[in-house]
Each structure stands twice: as C-alpha cells, then as structure tokens.
C-alpha positions as CSV (number, residue, x, y, z in Angstrom):
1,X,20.4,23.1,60.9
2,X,22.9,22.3,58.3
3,X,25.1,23.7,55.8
4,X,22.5,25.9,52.8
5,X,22.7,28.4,50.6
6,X,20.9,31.7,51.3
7,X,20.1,33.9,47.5
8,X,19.6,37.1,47.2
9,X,18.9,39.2,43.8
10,X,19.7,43.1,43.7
11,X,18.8,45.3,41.1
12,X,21.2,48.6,40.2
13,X,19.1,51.1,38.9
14,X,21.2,54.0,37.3
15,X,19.4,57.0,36.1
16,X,20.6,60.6,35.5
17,X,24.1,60.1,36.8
18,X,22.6,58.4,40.0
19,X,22.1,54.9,42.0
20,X,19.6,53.9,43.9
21,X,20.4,52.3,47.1
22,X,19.1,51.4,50.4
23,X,20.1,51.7,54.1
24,X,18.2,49.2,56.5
25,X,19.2,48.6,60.1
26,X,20.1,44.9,60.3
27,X,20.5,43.3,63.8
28,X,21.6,46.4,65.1
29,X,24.2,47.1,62.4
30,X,23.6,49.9,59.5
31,X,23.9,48.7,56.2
32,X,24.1,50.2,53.2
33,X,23.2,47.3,50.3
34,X,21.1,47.4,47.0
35,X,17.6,47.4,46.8
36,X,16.1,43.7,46.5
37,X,16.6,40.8,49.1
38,X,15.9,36.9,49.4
39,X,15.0,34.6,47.1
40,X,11.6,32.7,48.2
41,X,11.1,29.2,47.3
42,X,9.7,28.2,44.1
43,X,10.5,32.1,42.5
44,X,13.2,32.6,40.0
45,X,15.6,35.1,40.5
46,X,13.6,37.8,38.4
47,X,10.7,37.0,39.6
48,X,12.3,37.4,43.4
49,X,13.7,41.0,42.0
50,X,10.4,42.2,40.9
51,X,8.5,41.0,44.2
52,X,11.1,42.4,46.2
53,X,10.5,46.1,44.1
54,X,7.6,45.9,44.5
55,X,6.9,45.2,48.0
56,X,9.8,47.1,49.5
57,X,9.5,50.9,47.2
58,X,6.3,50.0,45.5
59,X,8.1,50.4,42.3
60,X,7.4,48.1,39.5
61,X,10.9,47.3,37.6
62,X,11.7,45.7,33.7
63,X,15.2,43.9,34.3
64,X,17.7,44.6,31.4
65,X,20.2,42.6,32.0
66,X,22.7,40.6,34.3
67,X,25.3,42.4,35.9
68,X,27.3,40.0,38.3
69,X,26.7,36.7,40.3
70,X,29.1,35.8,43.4
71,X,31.4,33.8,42.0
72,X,33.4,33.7,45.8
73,X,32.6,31.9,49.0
74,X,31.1,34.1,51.3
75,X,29.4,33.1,54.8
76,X,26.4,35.3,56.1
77,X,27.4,37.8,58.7
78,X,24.3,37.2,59.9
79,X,23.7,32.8,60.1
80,X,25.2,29.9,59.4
81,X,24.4,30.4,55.9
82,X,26.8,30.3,52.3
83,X,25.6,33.8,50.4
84,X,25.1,33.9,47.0
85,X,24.0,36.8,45.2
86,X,23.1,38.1,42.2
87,X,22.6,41.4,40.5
88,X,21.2,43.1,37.8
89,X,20.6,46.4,36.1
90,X,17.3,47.4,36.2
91,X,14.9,50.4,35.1
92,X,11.5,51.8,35.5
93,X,9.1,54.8,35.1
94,X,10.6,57.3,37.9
95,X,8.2,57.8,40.9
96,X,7.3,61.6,42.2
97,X,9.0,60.3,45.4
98,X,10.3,57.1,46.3
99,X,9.0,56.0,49.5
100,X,10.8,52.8,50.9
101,X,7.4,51.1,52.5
102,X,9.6,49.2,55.2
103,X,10.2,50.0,58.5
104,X,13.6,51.1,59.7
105,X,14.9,51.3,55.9
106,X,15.8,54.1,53.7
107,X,16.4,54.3,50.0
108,X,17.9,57.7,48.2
109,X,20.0,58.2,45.2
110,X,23.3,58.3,45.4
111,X,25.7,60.2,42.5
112,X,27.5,57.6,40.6
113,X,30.4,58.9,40.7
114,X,30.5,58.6,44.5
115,X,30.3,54.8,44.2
116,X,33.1,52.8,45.1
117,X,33.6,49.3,47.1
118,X,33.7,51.2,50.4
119,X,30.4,52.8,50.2
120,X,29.1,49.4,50.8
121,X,29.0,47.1,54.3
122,X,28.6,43.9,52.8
123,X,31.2,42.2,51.2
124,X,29.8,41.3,47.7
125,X,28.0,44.4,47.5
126,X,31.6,46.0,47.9
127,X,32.9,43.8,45.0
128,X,29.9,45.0,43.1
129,X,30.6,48.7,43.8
130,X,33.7,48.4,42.7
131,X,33.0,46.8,39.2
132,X,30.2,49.5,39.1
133,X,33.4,51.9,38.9
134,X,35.3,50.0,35.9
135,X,31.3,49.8,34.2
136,X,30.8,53.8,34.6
137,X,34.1,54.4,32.5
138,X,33.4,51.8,29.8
C-alpha cells in the first residue's frame, strides 16, 4: 500500500472547569486521546465529528468553532500512514451519565486545570493539550 493520509477530527468539549476525554486500549497500548476518530470517505470533517459523537457516547454535539489543525508531519504509531488531525471545540446538552458505548474505552471528565501536553499519548494530541493551557489563561 502506498504513501496516504489518515484524518481524524476531535472535538474538546469544556464545561464547568472540565474536559472530556477518552481512554481506549489501542493494539495493546493505553491511550489517552479526545473523543472523535477517522474521517470516512465522502464525510466532511464535521460531519465525521458528529458521527463519531454520536456513535461512540451517544451524545449529539453543535461544533462552535476550530481550534487547531496539524500543521507538522507526523507518521501513525500505528501504520504506514501520514496523520493529520483536526480539532474543534464543541458543546452539547449534558447527559445524566456519559456512557462511552465502545468496548474497551472509557470517557470521564477531566479538571482543566490538570491538562497539559503530558496527559496525552499521542503526539498531536500533546501539542493540543498544551495550547489548551495558553487557551485556559486567555
């Protein structure tokens, strides 16, 4: 297989001093990432975002606006693949109880103020964490 492009789109959803995020086990590895995932042919991005919502925490979302798009090169850790992802901040009507509806996952809220680039595993998500920091104190 040759040389593509694998996109993802995450959405931040900050609420009450907290961030959702989500912990799936991924070829054996924990990672701790933001809720969303690939891009499907023929989707957009927000369309993607919404889906993946939607299917994963049964959640449905309004997207308010970008918040970053890789702007690095940065290989899969998991194929052969160039990753590009991008983010945006999100809301929606709070759930009783989020329930992530995907084996071997977990999503929880996290306090802001704990966020930084090393709560993340994945290298864009740790750039992202980071600029979440500089955001918080804007």
């Amino acid at each position: 297989m040759g040389k593509r492009f694998n996109i993802r789109v995450y959405g931040i959803w900050i609420c009450d001093g907290k961030i959702l995020v989500n912990e799936e086990i991924i070829r054996g590895q924990k990672v701790i990432k933001f809720p969303g995932g690939g891009m499907d042919w023929g989707e957009g991005t927000i369309d993607c975002l919404k889906r993946e919502w939607l299917e994963e925490l049964g959640i449905d979302i309004e997207v308010i606006k970008h918040f970053y798009t890789t702007d690095f090169f940065q290989q899969s850790a998991f194929d052969e693949s160039q990753v590009i992802s991008i983010y945006y901040l999100i809301s929606a009507n709070m759930p009783d109880k989020i329930i992530n509806q995907v084996a071997n996952e977990r999503t929880y809220w996290m306090n802001i103020a704990d966020i930084c680039e090393d709560i993340f595993t994945l290298p864009i998500d740790r750039k992202v964490g980071a600029m979440l920091r500089e955001y918080k104190a804007l």
